[in-house]
C-alpha positions in Angstrom: 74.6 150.0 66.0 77.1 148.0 63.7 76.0 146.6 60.8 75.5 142.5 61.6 77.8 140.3 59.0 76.5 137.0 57.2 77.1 134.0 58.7 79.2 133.6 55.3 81.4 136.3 55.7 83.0 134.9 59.4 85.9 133.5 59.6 86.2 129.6 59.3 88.5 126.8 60.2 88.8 122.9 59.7 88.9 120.6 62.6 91.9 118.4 62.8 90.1 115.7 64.4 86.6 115.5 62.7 87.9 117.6 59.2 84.4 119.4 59.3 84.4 123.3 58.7 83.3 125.6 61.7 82.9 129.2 62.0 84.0 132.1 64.5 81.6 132.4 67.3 81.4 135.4 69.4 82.8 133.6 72.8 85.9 133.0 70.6 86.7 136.6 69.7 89.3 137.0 72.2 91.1 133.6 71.3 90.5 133.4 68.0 93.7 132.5 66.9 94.6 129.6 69.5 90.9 128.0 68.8 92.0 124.6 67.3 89.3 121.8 68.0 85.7 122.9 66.8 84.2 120.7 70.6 84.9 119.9 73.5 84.5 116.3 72.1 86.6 117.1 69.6 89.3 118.3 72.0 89.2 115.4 74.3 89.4 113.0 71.1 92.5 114.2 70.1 94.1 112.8 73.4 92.6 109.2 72.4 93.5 109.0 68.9 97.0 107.0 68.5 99.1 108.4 65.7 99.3 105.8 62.9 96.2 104.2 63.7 
């Protein structure tokens, strides 16, 4: 069985819409890489927000 990691030791990015941190999940281990938006919420807000406002 492989050893588990810490939660501290995944991967994380910043969300361009709410600027909060998240971390790798396993559903995202194939897509790791194009995973932009940390929600769905998230990603549907980023077609709301006007640039310069």
């Amino acid at each position: 069985m492989p050893k588990m990691k810490k939660k501290a030791d995944l991967p994380r990015k910043v969300c361009p819409v709410c600027g909060r941190p998240f971390v790798w999940r396993k559903s995202w281990a194939k897509v790791w890489d194009e995973v932009v938006y940390c929600s769905d919420r998230c990603r549907a807000e980023k077609s709301r927000r006007r640039p310069g406002a």
